[in-house]
C-alpha positions, -999 to 999 in steps of 0.1 A, spaced: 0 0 0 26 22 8 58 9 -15 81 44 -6 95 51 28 112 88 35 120 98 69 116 132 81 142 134 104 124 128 137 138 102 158 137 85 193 167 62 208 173 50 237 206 65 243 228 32 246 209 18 217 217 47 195 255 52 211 261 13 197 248 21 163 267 48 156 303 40 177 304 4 168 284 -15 147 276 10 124 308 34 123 318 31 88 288 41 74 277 78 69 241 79 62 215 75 88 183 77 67 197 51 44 223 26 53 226 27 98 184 27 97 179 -2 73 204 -19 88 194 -13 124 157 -32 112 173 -69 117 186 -63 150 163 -36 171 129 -28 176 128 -1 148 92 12 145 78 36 121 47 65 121 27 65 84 25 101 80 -3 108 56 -4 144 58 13 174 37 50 167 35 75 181 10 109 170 5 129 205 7 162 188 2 177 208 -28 172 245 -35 150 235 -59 128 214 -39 126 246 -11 115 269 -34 86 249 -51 78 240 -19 74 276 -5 59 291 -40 33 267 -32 21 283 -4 7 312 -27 -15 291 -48 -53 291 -45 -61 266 -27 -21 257 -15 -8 219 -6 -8 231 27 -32 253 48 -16 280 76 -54 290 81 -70 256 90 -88 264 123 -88 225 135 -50 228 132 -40 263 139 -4 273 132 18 290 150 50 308 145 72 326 171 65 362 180 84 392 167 71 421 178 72 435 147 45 463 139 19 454 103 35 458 69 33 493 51 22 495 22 17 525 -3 0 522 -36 8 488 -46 -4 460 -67 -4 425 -49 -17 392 -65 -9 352 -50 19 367 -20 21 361 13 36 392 31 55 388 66 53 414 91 71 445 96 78 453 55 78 485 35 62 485 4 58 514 -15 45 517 -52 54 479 -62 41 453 -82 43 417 -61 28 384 -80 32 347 -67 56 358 -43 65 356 -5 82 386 10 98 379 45 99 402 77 107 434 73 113 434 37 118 469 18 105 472 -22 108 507 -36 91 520 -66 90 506 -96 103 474 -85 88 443 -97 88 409 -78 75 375 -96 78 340 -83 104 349 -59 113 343 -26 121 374 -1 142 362 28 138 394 46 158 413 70 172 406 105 171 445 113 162 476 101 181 504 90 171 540 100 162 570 74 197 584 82 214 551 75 196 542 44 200 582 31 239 579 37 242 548 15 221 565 -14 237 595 -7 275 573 -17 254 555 -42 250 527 -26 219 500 -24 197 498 14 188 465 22 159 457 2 151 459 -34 157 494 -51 136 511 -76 129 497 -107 140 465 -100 124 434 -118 131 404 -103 112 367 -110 121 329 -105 149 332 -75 153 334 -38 167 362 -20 185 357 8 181 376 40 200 413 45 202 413 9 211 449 -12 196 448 -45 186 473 -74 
């Protein structure tokens, strides 16, 4: 009924047990998920949970970003709004996004962002992320920002022609992630 088997990397040892498996029986190998595991299924009480809910494999960069521009489709995989099984995430303490005259279709916008005169499709902007006019974000990914910089700050870098953190005016980008902190346009 169920011919694949992946593990998703939650596991419970007895301490000995697991100490054994890795010091001595098993210290050649490298792999847990595919060689110690399998191996460990003729000699221990190995037992296994048949998850049948959403799961993506987010192994490759690839993999992570289909699995994240998922979330903006109508209706997504997976459901953050589902009130029998609310979800979480940890507070920041970050006040609502800003946003000025913008157009926004299929996103999912994270707290504490400036948006001003941008155009976001299919997207998934992360805390506070900055997009100046003009710019243009499509299928994209946008880590967000660990910290903010202040009006003086980002003036100073313009000022030298530098980029603030964030995407700069009249900047298109489409089909990529951005990593957090990130100085673009």
């Amino acid at each position: 009924k169920y011919p694949y088997i992946a593990g998703m990397g939650v596991y419970v040892f007895k301490r000995d047990v697991l100490l054994n498996l890795l010091k001595s029986r098993y210290a050649e190998l490298h792999d847990f998920g595919s060689e110690i595991l399998p191996r460990a299924l003729h000699d221990h009480n190995v037992q296994a949970y048949v998850f049948t809910d959403y799961w993506e494999d987010i192994g490759t960069i690839r993999s992570f970003f289909d699995a994240n521009m998922a979330l903006c489709e109508q209706p997504p995989k997976f459901e953050f709004y589902d009130p029998k099984t609310p979800f979480f995430t940890s507070p920041r303490y970050l006040p609502p996004t800003k946003s000025d005259k913008c157009r926004i279709k299929e996103a999912i916008i994270s707290h504490g962002c400036f948006l001003r005169e941008c155009k976001i499709e299919h997207s998934i902007i992360g805390v506070r992320s900055r997009l100046n006019s003009g710019s243009e974000l499509k299928n994209a990914m946008m880590m967000g920002a660990d910290s903010y910089e202040t009006e003086d700050e980002i003036s100073r870098l313009m000022s030298e022609g530098k980029v603030p953190i964030g995407v700069g005016e009249n900047t298109k980008i489409s089909n990529c992630i951005i990593d957090k902190n990130r100085s673009i346009g």
